[in-house]
N, C-alpha and C positions, 0 to 999 in steps of 0.2 A: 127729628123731633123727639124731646123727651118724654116718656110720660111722669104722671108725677111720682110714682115709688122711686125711678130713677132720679129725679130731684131731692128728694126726700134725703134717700143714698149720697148722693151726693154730700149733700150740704153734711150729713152725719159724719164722713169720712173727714172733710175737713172738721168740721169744728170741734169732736170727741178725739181728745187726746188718748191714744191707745193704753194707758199706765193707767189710768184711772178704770178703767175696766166697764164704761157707763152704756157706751153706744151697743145700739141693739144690730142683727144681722138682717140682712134684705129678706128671710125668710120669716125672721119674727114680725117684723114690722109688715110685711103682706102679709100675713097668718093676720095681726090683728085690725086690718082695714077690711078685712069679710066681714066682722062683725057692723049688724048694723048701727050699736052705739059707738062704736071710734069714728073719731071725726079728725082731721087735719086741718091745718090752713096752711100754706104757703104764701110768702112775699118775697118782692126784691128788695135791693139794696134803699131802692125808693119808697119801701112799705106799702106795694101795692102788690096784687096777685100777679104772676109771672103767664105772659102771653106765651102761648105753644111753643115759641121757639126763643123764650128764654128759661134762665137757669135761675134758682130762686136762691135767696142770699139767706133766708132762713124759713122754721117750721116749728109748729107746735103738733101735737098730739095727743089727743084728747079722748079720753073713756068716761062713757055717762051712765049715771045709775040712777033711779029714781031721786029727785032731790038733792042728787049731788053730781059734779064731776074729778075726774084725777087728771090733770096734767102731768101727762106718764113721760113725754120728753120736750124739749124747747132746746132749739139749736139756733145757732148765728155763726156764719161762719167765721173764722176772725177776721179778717181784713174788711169786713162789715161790722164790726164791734166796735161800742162806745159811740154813737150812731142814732141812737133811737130805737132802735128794731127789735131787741132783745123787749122793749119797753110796749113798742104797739103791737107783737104778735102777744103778748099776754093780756091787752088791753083787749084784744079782739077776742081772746081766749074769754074772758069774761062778760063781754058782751055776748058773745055766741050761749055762755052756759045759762045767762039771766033768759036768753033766750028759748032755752029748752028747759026754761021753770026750774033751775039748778038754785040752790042758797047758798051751799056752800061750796068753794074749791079748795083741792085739795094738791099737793107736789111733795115729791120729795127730794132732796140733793143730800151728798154727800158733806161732811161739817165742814170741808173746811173750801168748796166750792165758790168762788168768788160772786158767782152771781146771786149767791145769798142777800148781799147788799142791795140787789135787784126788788128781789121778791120782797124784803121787810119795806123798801120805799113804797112799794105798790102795796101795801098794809097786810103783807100775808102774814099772820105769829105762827111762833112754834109754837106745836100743841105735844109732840112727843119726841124721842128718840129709838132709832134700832139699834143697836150696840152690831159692832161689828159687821156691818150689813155689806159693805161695799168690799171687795180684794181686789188691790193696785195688780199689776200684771208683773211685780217683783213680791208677790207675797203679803204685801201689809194688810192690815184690817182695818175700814174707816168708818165710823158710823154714820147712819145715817139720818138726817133729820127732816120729820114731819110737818109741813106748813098750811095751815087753813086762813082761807081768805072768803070772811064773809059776804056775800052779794045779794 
């Protein structure tokens, strides 16, 4: 039986490409599930929540502050991509924030991030940029940009 960090894990290891430098470590990721504002969701490949003994096909992660929250990571693994999934753990993602009285969400990716095309269909705008924010694991600089999704 898994528990969920080790799903979490999982899915991370598959779907963050190690060059991009984005996925977090199982130590960061349990460091920030003690807090009582981070919340998770997990699903499978079917968009629903993974019974104990299965493996979940993606995840979001989610930090809440009065009035607002940050969707700090959203994974799919690939061979579940293009699918829906990427589409209703964010959809759940904001359901859950309207639910804890949030207005606005907030994420950030890297510019040139594919699922940016994600996030603008689901109506999130750029509201800013980090210059240089991200380092590829060959040295490059990527920035990165800020997206707010009013709810």
């Amino acid at each position: 039986m898994m528990d969920d960090l080790d799903r979490i894990m999982a899915v991370m290891e598959a779907a963050f490409d190690p060059l991009w430098g984005e996925a977090w470590t199982r130590r960061q990721v349990g460091d920030s599930l003690t807090f009582p504002h981070t919340h998770y969701r997990l699903l499978t490949r079917d968009a629903v929540e993974p019974r104990s003994d299965e493996q979940a096909a993606g995840f979001t992660l989610v930090r809440a502050a009065p009035g607002e929250e940050e969707l700090l990571l959203v994974a799919v693994v690939p061979e579940a991509r293009g699918r829906g999934l990427g589409h209703a753990l964010i959809t759940q993602a904001v359901a859950d924030a309207r639910t804890r009285r949030a207005e606005r969400l907030f994420l950030e990716a890297r510019h040139n991030n594919p699922a940016i095309a994600l996030y603008r269909r689901m109506g999130f705008e750029a509201i800013g940029q980090r210059k240089d924010y991200y380092q590829t694991s060959d040295g490059q600089k990527l920035d990165a940009i800020t997206f707010a999704l009013r709810i």
